[in-house]
N, C-alpha and C positions, 0 to 999 in steps of 0.2 A: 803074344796075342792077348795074353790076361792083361798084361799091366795095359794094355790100348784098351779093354773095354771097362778096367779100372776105373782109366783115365775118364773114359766119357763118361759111366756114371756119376763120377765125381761134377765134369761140369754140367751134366744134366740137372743134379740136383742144387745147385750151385748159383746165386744170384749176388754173389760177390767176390769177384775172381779178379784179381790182379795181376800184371805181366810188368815182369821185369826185363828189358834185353837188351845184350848187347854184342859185339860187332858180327857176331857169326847168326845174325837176322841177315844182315844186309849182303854175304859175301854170297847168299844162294841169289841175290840179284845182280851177281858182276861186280859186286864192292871190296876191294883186299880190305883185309884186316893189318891190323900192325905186326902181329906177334910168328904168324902161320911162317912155314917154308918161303912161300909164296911172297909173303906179305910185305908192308911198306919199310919195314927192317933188317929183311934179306940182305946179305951183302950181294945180291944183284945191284940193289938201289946202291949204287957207288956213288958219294957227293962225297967233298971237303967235311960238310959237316952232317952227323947223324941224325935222322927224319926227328926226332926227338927233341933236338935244340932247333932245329927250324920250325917245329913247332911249337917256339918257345914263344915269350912277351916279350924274354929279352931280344931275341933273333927278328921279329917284329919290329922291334925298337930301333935297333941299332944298322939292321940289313932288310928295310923294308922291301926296297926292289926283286930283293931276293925271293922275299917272304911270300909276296905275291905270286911269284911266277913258278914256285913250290908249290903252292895253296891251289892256284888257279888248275896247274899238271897232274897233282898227285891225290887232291883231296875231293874233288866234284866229279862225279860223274853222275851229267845230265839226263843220260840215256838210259839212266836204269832204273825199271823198275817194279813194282810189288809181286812178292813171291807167295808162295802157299801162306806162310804164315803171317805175314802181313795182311791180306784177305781174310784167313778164315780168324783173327783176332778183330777185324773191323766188322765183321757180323758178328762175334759173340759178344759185342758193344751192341749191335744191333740188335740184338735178341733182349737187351737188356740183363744178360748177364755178366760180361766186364766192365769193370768202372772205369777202370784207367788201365793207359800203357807206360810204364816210364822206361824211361829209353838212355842208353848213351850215346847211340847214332847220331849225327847233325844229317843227316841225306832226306827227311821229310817223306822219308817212303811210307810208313804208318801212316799219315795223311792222305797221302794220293792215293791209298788203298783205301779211305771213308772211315779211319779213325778221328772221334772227334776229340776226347781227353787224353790227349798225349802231353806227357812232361819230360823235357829233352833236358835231362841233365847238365849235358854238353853243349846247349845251343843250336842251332840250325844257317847251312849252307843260304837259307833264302830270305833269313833277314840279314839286313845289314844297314848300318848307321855311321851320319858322318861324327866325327869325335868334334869337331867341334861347334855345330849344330844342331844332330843328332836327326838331322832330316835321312827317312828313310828311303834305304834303296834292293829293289831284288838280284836277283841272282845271275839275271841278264846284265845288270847296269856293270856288276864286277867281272866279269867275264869278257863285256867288250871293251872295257877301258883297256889303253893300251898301257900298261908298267903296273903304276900305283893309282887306282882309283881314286879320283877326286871328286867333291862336291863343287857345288855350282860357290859353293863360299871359300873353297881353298883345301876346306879339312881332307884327312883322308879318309877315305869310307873302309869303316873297319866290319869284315865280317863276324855277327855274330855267335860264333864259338869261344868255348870256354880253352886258352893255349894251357901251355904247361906254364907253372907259377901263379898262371890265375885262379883266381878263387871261384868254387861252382855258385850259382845263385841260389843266395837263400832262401828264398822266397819260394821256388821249384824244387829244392830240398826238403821243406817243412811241409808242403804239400805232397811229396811223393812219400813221408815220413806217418803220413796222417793217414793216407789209403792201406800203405802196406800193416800200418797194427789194427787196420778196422779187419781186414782180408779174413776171410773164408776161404778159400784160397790163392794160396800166392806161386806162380806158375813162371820158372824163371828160366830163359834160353836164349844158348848163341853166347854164353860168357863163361871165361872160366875164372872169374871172381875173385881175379885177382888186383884190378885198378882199384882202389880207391880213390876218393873216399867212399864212391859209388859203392864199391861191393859191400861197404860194410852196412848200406840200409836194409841189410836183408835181416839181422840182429834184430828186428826193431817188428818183425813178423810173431804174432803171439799167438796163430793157429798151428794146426796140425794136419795141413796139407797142399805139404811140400811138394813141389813138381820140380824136377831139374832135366832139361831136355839140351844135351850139350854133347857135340862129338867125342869129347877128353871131358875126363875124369875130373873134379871139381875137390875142394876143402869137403865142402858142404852134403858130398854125396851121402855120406852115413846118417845123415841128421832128414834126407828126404824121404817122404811116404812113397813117391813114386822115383826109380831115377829113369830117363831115355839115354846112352851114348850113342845118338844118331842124329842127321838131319832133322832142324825142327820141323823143317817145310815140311817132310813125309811126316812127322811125328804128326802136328797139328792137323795135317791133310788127312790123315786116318781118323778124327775125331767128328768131322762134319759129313 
């Protein structure tokens, strides 16, 4: 109970606080993570190939019908959505105390919770563009095509996520690189910090208060001013 009332002093007094998150935000909304028991690399998920390479550019490439019909099964879920902590981070935006969310998630739950500066590392489920037009399409248009989503020009409508082999954008990097060294605090959960290159913009933090709200044990635990191993949703829900 100390480190909770810790915690809210800290954002009480606090009018620049940064949130870092990732996949274990989105699993208290129904979303598998990749890594967990559970998750999209269980060897429940029995395929030829592992979730990993079918999330690849080259598996894209080479077995697009496939890619899709992976993408479309295993990667969207339309139904779900914001949990404690996606809410009570869209009002402490609203309060004027968070600057930013950045995120690895693609699922857009931060937004449909009234987050308005979210930077998606990874990209998002609901844009999507043709490659060789680059005319846009949502999340409906890929969903009811039937195989491989095509434009009205031919291309195929490629969803906006970043696979494996691809490079993150930089652009979304330098910008989530510029809030995390202004932070006051930097409040990071739902990740155990180990994908890069993501986890490594946490280096790049030059305050002294650290928040880690994550079920399992972290690299980063010894170096935080607060740690939580628990639900963030309860963790954050305790703070409003």
């Amino acid at each position: 109970m100390m480190s909770i009332e810790k915690l809210k002093e800290i954002i009480d007094k606090s009018t620049n606080i940064v949130f870092f998150g990732g996949a274990g935000v989105s699993t208290e909304s129904g979303i598998p993570d990749f890594r967990s028991a559970a998750g999209l690399y269980s060897s429940e998920n029995n395929s030829e190939y592992s979730p990993e390479y079918m999330l690849s550019h080259t598996f894209y490439k080479t077995h697009t019908d496939e890619f899709f019909n992976f993408y479309k099964n295993k990667m969207i879920y339309k139904d779900a959505l914001p949990n404690n902590a996606h809410k009570v981070l869209a009002e402490l935006e609203k309060k004027g105390k968070l600057k930013a969310v950045i995120t690895q998630n693609i699922d857009g739950l931060h937004q449909i919770a009234g987050s308005r500066n979210v930077l998606e590392l990874h990209g998002s489920i609901h844009r999507n563009y043709c490659e060789e037009c680059k005319t846009y399409y949502d999340l409906d248009y890929v969903l009811n095509s039937d195989g491989i989503p095509k434009c009205d020009c031919g291309g195929i409508v490629k969803p906006d996520v970043v696979l494996y082999e691809e490079g993150l954008d930089s652009n979304v990097i330098e910008e989530s690189l510029r809030y995390i060294e202004l932070a006051d605090v930097l409040i990071i959960g739902g990740t155990s910090l180990v994908v890069y290159p993501a986890a490594s913009l946490i280096r790049y933090y030059r305050g002294k208060k650290l928040i880690l709200i994550n079920k399992s044990e972290t690299q980063y635990d010894s170096k935080a001013l607060l740690t939580f191993n628990d639900s963030i949703g309860k963790i954050l829900g305790d703070i409003i």
